[in-house]
PyMOL Python script that loads the backbone (N, CA, C, O; Angstrom):
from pymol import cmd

cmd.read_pdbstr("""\
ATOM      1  N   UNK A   1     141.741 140.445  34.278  1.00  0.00           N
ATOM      2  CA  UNK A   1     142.073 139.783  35.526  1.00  0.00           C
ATOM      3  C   UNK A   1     141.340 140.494  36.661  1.00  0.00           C
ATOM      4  O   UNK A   1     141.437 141.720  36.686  1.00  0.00           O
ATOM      5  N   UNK A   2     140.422 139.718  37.861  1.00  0.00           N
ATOM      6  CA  UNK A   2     140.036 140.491  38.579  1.00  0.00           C
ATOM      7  C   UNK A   2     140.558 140.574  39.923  1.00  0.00           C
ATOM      8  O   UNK A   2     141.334 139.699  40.305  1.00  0.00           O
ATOM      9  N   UNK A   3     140.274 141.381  40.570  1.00  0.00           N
ATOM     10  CA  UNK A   3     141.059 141.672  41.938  1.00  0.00           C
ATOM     11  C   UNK A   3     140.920 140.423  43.197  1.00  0.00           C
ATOM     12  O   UNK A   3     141.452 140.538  44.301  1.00  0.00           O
ATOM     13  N   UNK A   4     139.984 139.083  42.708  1.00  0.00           N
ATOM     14  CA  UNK A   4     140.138 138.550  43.931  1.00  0.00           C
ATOM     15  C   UNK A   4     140.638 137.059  42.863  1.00  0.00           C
ATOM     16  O   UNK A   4     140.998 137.130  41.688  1.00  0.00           O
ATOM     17  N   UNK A   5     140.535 135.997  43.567  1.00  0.00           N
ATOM     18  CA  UNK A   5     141.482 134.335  43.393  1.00  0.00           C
ATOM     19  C   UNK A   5     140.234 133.972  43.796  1.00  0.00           C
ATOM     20  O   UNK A   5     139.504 134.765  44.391  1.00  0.00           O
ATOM     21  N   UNK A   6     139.873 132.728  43.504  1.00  0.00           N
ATOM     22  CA  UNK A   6     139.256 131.611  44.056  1.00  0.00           C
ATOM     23  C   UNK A   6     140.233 130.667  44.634  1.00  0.00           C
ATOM     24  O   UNK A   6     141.459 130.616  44.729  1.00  0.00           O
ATOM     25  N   UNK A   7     139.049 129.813  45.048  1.00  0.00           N
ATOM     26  CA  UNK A   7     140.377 127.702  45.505  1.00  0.00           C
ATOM     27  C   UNK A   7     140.853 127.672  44.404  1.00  0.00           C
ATOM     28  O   UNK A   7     142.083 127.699  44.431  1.00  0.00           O
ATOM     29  N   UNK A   8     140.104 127.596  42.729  1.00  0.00           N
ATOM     30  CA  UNK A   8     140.479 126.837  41.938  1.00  0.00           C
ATOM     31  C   UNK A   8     142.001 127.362  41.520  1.00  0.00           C
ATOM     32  O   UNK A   8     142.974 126.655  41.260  1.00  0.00           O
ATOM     33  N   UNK A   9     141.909 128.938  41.535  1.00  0.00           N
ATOM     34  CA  UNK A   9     143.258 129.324  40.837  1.00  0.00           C
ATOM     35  C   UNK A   9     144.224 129.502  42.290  1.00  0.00           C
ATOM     36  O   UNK A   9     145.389 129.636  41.918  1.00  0.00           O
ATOM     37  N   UNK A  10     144.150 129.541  43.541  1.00  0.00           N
ATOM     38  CA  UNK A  10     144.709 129.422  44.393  1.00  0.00           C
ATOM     39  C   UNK A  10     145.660 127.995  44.549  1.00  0.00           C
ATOM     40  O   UNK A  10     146.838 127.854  44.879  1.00  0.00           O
ATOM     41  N   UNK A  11     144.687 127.088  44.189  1.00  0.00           N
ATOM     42  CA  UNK A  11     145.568 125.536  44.134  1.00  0.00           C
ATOM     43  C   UNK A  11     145.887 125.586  42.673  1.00  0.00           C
ATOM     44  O   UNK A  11     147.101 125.618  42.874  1.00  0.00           O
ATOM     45  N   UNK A  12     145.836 125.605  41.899  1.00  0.00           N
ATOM     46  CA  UNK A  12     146.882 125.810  40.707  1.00  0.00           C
ATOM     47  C   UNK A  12     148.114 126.281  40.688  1.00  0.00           C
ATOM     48  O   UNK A  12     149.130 125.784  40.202  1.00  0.00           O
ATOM     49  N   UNK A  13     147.885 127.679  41.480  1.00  0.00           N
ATOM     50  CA  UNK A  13     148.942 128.771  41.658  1.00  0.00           C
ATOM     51  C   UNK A  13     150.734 128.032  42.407  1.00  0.00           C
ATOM     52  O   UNK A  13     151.912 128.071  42.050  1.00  0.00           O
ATOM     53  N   UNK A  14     149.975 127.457  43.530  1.00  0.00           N
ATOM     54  CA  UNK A  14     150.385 126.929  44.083  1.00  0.00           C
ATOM     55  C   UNK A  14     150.565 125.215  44.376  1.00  0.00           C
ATOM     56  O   UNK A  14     150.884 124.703  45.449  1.00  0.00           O
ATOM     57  N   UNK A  15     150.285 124.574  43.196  1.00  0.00           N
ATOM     58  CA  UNK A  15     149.892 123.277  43.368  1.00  0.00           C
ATOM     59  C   UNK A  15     149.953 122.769  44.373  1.00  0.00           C
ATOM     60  O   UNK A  15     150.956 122.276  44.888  1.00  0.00           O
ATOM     61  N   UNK A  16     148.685 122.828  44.871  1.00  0.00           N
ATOM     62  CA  UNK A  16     148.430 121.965  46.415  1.00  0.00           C
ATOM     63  C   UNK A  16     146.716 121.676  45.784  1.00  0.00           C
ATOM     64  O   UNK A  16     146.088 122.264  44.904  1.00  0.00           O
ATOM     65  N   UNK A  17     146.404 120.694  46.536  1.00  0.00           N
ATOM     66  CA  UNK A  17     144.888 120.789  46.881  1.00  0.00           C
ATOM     67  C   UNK A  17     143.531 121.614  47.434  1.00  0.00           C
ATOM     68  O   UNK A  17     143.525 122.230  48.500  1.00  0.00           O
ATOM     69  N   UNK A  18     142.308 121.509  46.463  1.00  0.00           N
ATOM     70  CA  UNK A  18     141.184 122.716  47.238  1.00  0.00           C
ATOM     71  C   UNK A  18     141.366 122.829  48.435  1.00  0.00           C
ATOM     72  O   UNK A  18     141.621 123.955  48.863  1.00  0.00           O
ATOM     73  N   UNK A  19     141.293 121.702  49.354  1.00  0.00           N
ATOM     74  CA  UNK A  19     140.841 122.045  50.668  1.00  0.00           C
ATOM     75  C   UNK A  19     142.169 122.902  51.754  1.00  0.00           C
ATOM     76  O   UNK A  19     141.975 123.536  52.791  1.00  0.00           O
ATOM     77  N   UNK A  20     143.814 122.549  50.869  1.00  0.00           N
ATOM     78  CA  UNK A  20     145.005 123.128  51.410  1.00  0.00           C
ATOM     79  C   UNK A  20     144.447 124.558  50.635  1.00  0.00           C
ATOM     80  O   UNK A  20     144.930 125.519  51.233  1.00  0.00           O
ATOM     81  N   UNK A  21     143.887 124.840  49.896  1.00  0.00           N
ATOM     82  CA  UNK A  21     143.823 126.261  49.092  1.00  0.00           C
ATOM     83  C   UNK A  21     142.824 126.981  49.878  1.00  0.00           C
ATOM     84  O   UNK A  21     142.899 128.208  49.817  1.00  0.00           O
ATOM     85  N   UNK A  22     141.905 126.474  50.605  1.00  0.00           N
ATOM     86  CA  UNK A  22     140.616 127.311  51.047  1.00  0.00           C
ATOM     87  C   UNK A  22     141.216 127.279  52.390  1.00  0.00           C
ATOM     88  O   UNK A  22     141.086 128.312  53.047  1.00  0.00           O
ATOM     89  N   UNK A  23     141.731 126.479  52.827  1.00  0.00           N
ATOM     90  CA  UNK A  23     142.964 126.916  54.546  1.00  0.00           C
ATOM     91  C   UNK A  23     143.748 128.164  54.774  1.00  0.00           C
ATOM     92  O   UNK A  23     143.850 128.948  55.717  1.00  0.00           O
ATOM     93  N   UNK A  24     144.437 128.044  53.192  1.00  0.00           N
ATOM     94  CA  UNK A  24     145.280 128.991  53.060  1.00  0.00           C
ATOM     95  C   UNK A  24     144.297 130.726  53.069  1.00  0.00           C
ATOM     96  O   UNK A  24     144.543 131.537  53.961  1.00  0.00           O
ATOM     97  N   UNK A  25     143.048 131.096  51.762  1.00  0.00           N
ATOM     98  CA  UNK A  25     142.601 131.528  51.811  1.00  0.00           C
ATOM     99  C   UNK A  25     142.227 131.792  53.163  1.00  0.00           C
ATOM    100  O   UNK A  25     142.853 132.723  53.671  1.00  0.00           O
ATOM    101  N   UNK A  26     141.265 131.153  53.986  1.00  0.00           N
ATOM    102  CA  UNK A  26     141.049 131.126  55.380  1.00  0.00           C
ATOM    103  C   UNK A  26     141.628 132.232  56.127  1.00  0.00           C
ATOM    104  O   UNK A  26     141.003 133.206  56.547  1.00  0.00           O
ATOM    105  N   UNK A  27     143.407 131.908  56.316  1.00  0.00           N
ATOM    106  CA  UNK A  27     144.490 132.915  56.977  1.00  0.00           C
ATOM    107  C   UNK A  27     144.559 133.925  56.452  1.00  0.00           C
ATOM    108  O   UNK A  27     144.643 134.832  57.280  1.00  0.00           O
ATOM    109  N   UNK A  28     144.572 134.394  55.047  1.00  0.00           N
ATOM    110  CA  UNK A  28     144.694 135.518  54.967  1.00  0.00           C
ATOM    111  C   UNK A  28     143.424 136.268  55.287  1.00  0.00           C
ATOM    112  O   UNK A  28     143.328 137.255  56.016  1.00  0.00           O
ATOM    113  N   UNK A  29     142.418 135.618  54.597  1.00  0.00           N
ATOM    114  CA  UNK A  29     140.891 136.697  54.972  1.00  0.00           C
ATOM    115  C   UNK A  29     140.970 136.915  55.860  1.00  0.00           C
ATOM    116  O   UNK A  29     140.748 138.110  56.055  1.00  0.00           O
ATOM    117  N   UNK A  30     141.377 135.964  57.339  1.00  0.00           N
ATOM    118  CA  UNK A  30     141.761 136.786  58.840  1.00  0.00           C
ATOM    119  C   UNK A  30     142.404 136.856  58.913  1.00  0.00           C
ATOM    120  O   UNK A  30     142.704 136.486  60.048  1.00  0.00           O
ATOM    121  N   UNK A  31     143.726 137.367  58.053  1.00  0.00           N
ATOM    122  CA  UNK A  31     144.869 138.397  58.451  1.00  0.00           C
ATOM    123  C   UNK A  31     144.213 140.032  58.013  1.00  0.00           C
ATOM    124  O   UNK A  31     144.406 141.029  58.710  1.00  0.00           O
ATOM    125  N   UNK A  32     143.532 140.025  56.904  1.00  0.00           N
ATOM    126  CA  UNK A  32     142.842 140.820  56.483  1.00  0.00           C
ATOM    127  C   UNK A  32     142.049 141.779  57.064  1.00  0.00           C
ATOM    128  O   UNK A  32     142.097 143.009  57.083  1.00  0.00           O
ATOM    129  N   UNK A  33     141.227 140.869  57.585  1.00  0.00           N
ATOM    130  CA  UNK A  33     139.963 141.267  58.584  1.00  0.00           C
ATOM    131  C   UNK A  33     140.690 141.574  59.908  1.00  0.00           C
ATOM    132  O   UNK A  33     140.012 142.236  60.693  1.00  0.00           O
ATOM    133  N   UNK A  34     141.682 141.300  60.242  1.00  0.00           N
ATOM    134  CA  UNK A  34     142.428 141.799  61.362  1.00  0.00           C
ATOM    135  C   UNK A  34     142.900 143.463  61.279  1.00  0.00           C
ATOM    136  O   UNK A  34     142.804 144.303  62.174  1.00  0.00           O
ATOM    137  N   UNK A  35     143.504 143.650  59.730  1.00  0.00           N
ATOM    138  CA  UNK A  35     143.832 145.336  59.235  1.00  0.00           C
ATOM    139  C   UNK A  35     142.971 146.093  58.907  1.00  0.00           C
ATOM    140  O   UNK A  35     143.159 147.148  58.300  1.00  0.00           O
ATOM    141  N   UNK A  36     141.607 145.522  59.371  1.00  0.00           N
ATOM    142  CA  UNK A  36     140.110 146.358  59.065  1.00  0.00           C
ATOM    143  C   UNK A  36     139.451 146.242  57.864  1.00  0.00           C
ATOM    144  O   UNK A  36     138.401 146.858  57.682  1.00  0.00           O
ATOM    145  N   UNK A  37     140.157 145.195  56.621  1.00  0.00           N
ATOM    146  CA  UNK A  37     139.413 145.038  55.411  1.00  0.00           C
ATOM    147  C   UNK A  37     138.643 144.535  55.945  1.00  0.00           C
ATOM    148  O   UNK A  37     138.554 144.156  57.113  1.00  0.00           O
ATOM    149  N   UNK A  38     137.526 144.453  54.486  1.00  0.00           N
ATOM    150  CA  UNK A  38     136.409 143.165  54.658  1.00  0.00           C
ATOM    151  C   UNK A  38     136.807 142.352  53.647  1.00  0.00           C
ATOM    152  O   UNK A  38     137.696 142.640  52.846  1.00  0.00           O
ATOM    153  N   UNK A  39     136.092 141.208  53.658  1.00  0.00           N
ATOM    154  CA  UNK A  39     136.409 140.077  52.748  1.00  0.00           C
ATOM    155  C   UNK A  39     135.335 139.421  52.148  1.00  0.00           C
ATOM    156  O   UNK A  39     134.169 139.803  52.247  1.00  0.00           O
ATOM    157  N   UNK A  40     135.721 138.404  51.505  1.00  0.00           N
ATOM    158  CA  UNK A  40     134.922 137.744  50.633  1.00  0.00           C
ATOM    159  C   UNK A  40     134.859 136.424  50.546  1.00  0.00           C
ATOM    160  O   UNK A  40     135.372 135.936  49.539  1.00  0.00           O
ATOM    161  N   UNK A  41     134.088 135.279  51.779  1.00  0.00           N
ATOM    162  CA  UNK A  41     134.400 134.114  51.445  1.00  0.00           C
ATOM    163  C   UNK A  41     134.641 133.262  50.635  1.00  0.00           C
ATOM    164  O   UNK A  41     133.737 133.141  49.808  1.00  0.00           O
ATOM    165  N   UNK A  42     135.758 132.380  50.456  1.00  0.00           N
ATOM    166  CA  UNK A  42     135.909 131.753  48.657  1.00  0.00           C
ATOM    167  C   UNK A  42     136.619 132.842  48.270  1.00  0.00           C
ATOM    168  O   UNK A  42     137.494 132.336  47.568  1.00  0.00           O
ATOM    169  N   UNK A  43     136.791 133.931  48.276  1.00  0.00           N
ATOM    170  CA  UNK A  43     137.558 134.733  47.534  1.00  0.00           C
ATOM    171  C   UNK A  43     138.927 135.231  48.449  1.00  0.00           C
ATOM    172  O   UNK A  43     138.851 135.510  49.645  1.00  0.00           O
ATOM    173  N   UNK A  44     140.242 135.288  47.612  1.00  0.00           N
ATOM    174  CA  UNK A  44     140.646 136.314  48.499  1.00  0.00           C
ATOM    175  C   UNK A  44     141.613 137.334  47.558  1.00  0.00           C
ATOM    176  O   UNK A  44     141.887 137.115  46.378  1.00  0.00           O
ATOM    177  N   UNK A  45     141.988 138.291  48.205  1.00  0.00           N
ATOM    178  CA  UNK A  45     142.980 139.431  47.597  1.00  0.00           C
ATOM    179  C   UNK A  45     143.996 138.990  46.991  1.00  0.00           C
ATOM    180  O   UNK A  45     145.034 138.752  47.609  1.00  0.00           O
ATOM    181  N   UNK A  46     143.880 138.799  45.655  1.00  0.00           N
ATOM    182  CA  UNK A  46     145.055 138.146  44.794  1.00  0.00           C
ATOM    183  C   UNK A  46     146.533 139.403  44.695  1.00  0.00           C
ATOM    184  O   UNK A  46     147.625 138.989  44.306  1.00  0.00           O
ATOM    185  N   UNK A  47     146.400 140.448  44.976  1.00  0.00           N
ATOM    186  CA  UNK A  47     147.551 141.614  45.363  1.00  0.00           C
ATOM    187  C   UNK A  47     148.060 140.772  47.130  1.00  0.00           C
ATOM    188  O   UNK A  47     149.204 140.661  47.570  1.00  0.00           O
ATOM    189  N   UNK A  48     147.435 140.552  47.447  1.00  0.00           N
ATOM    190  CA  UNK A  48     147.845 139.931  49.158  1.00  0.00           C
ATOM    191  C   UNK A  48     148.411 138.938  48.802  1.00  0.00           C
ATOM    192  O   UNK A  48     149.635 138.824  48.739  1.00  0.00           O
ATOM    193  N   UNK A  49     147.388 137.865  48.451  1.00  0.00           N
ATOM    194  CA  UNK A  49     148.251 136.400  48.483  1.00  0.00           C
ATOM    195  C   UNK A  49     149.623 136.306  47.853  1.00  0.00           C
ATOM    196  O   UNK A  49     150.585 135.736  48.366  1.00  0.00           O
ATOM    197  N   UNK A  50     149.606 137.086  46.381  1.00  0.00           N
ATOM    198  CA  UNK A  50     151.129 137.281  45.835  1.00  0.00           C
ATOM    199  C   UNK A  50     151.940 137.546  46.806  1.00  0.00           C
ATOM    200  O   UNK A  50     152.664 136.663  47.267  1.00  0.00           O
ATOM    201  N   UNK A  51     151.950 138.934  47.319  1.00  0.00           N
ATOM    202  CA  UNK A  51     152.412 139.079  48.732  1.00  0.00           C
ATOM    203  C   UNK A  51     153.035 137.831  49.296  1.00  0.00           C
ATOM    204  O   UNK A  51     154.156 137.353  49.124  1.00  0.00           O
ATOM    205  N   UNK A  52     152.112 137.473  49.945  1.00  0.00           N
ATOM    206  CA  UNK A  52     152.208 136.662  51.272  1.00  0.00           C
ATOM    207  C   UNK A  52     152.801 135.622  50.874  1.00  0.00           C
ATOM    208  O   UNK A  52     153.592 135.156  51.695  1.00  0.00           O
ATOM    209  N   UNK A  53     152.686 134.968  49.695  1.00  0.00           N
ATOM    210  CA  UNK A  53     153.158 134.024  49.034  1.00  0.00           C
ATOM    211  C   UNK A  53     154.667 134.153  48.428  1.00  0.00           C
ATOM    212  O   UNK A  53     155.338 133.150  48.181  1.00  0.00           O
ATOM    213  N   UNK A  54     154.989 135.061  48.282  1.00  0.00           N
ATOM    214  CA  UNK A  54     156.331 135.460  47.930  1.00  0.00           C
ATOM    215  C   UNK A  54     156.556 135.244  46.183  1.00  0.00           C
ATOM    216  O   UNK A  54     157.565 134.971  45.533  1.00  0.00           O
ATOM    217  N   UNK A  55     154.896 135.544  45.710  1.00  0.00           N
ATOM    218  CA  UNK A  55     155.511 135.220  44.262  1.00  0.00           C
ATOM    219  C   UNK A  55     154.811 136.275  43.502  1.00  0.00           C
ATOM    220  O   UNK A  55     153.713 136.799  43.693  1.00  0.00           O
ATOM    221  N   UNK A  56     155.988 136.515  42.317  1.00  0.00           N
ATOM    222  CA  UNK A  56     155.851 138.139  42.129  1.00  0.00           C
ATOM    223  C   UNK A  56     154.779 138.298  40.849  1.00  0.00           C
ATOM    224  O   UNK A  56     154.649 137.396  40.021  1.00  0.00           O
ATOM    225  N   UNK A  57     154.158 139.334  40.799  1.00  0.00           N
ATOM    226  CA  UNK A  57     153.292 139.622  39.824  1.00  0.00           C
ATOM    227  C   UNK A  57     153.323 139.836  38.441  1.00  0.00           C
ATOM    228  O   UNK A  57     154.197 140.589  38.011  1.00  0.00           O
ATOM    229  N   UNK A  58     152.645 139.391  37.774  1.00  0.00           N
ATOM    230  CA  UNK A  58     152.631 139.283  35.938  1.00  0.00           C
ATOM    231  C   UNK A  58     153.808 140.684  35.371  1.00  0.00           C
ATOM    232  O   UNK A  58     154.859 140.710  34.731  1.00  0.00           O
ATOM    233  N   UNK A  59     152.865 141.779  36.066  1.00  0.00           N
ATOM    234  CA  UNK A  59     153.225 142.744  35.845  1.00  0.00           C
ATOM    235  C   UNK A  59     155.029 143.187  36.327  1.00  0.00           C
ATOM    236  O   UNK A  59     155.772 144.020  35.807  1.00  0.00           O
ATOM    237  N   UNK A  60     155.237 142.422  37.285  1.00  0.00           N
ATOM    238  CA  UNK A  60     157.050 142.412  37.558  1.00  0.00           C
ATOM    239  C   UNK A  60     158.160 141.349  37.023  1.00  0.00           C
ATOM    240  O   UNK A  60     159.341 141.094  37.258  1.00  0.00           O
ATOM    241  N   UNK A  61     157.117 140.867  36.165  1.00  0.00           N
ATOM    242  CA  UNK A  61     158.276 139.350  35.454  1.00  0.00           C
ATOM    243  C   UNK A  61     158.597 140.374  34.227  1.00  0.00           C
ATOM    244  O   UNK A  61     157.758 141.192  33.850  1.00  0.00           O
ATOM    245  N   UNK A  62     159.872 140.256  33.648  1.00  0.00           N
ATOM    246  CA  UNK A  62     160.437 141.044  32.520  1.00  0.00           C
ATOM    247  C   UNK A  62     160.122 140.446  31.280  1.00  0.00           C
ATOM    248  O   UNK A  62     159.378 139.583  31.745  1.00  0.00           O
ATOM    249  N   UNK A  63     160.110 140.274  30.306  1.00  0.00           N
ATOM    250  CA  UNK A  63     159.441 140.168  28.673  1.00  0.00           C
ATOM    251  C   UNK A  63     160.248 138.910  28.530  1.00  0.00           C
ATOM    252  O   UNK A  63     159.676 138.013  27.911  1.00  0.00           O
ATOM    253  N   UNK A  64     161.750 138.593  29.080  1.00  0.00           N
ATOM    254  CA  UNK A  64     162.870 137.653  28.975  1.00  0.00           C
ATOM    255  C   UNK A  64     162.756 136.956  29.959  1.00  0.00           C
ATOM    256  O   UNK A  64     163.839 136.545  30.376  1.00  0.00           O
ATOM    257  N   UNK A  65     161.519 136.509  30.754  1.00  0.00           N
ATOM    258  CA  UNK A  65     161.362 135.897  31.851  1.00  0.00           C
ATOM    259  C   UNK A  65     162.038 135.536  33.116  1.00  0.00           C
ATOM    260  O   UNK A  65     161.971 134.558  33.861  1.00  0.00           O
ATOM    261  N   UNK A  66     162.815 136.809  33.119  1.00  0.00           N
ATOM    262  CA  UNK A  66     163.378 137.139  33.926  1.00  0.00           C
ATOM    263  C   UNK A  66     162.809 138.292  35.277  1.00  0.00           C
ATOM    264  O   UNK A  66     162.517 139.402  34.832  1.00  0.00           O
ATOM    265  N   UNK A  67     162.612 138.115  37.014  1.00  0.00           N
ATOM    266  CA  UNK A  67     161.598 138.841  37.381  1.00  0.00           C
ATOM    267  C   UNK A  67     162.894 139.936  37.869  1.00  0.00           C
ATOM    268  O   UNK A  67     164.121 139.855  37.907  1.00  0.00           O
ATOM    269  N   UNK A  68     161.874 140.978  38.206  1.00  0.00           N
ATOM    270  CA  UNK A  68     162.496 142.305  38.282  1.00  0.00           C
ATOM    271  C   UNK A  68     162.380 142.521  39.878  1.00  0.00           C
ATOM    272  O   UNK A  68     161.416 142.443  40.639  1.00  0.00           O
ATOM    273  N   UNK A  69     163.713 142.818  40.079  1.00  0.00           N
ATOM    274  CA  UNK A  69     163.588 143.223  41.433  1.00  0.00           C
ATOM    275  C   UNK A  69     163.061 144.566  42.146  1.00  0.00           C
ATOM    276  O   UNK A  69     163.840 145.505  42.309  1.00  0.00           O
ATOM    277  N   UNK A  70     161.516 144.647  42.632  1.00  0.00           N
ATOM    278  CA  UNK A  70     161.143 145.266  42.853  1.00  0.00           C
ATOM    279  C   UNK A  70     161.112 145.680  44.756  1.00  0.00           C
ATOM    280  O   UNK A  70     161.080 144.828  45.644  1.00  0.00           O
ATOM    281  N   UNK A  71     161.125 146.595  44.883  1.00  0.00           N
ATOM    282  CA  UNK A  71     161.720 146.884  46.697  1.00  0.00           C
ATOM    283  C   UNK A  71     161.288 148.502  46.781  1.00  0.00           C
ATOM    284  O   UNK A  71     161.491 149.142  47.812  1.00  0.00           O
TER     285      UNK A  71
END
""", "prot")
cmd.dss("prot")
cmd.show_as("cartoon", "prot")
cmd.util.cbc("prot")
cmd.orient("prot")
């Protein structure tokens, strides 16, 4: 798995459409670029968007598909 998302797995993720997925992308790369990262057009920080998105990572869902409350 690599550290950034495209549209394609961005609108999957989230079932919406490319062009709602590259909007979305959009905001975060300049929320991003606002905290001094740099970015990657078409791409963005798949550790962020989880984030921002409120949905939790592979690595925090439990074996019983149950997610783990992490804080």
């Amino acid at each position: 798995m690599t550290v950034f998302a495209k549209a394609d797995e961005v609108s999957e993720l989230l079932n919406c459409g490319k062009s709602t997925a590259y909007k979305i992308m959009r905001q975060l790369n300049n929320e991003l670029k606002e905290k001094g990262y740099m970015t990657i057009s078409g791409n963005v920080n798949r550790a962020y968007l989880f984030e921002r998105m409120g949905i939790k990572a592979e690595s925090e869902v439990l074996e019983d598909g149950k997610q783990e409350d992490v804080e």
